[in-house]
N, C-alpha and C positions, 0 to 999 in steps of 0.2 A: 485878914483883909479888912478896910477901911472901909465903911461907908459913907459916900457925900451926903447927904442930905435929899439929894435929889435919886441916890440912886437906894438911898432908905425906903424913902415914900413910895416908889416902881415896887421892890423886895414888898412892902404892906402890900400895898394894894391887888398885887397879882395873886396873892396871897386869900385876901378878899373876896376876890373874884372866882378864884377855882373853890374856894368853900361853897359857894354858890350853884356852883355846876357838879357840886357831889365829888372833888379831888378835896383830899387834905391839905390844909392851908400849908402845914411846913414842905410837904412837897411843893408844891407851889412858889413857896419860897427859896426854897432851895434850885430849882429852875432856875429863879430868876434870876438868884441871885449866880450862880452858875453860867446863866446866860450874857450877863452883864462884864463879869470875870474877865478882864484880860488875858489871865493866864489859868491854865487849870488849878484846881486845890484839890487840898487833901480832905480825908472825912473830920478831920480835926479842927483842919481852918475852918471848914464849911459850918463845924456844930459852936466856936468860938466865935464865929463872927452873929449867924443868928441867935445867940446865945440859948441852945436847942439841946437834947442830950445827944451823945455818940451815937445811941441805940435807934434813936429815932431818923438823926441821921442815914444808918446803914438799911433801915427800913426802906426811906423813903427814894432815894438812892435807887433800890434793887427794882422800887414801881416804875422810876424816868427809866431805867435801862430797860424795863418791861414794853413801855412805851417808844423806845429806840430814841428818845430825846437828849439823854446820856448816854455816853461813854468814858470810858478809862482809858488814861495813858500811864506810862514808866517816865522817871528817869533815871540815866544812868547812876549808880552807886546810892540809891534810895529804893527800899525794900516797897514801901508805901505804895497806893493805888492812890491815883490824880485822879479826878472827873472833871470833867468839860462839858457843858452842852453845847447843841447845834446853834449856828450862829447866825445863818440864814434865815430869817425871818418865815419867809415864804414856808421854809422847809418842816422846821417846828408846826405851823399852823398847819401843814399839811399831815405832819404826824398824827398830830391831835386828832385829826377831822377822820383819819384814816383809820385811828384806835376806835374814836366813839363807833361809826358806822361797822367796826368788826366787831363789838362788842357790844353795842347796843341794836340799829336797825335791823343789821342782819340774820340774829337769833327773832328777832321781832317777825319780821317777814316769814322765817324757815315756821316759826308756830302759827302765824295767821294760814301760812299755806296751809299746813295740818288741820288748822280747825276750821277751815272753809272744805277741805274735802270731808273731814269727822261731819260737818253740819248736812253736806246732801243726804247723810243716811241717817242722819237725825231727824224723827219725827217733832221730836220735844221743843226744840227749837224755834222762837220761834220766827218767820220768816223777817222779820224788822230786824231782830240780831244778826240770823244770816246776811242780810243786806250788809250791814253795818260791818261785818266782819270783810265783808267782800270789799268792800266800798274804802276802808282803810288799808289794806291789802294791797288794792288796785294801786292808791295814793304811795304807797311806800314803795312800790315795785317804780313808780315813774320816778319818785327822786333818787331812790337808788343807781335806776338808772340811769337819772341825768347826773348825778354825780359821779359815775364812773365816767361819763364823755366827757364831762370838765376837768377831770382829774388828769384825761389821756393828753388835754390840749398843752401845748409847751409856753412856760411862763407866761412870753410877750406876748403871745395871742390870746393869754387869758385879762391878761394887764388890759389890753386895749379894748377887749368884752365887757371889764369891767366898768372900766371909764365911758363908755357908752353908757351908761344906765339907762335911763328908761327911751331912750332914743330907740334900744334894741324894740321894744315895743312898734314902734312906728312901721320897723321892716318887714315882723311877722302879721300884723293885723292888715 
């Protein structure tokens, strides 16, 4: 596959950016460059065009499928495996948001809770940790759970929540 110039620069940068947030850059790239794609590719186009190895390719690949960002298709009378990613905007950033919170907030939470119940029978402890412990706990238990209500709401209603900004302020205060 070809890249324009403009859809190089997207391919870098996204690349960039999830180095940033702890994803590996060719993953990232490979996204993108996937997401960009007209048409599915193969793992061959995909490590030809980034000019990346095969191996690194089938690596990085198996993390998007991990993250359901990826998928594979067939075509008829070609042995080969096609990858696509999701094309939906919304839907991708919803993955994403969807992976971090199952695998980062969540275990986060399930061990504050453990170590908020561990700390009442802890003498050692001392009461400004326990605070702190509770006090972060409390914080992560509310955006958890406002992020599950945001997550429930259907697109347009989140679309026109958003475009609201800080006006939402105005209704609750």
């Amino acid at each position: 596959m070809k890249l324009t110039p403009t859809m190089h620069r997207c391919v870098l940068h996204w690349g960039e950016m999830a180095s940033r947030w702890g994803v590996s850059r060719s993953v990232a790239q490979i996204h993108a460059l996937l997401f960009m794609a007209p048409s599915p590719l193969t793992a061959d186009e995909i490590a030809a065009t980034l000019n990346i190895a095969r191996s690194n390719v089938s690596v990085s690949i198996k993390e998007l499928q991990a993250w359901d960002l990826v998928g594979v298709t067939h075509q008829l009378g070609d042995r080969r495996d096609y990858f696509q990613a999701r094309k939906d905007i919304w839907e991708v950033l919803t993955m994403i948001m969807d992976g971090r919170k199952k695998r980062e907030i969540d275990p986060t939470v399930q061990m504050l809770r453990e170590c908020s119940a561990d700390a009442k029978k802890d003498h050692d402890t001392p009461e400004q940790v326990k605070q702190r412990i509770s006090d972060m706990l409390e914080f992560l238990e509310e955006v958890s759970g406002w992020y599950d209500q945001i997550r429930a709401m259907p697109r347009p209603t989140l679309l026109k929540l958003m475009r609201m900004g800080t006006k939402v302020a105005k209704v609750v205060t």
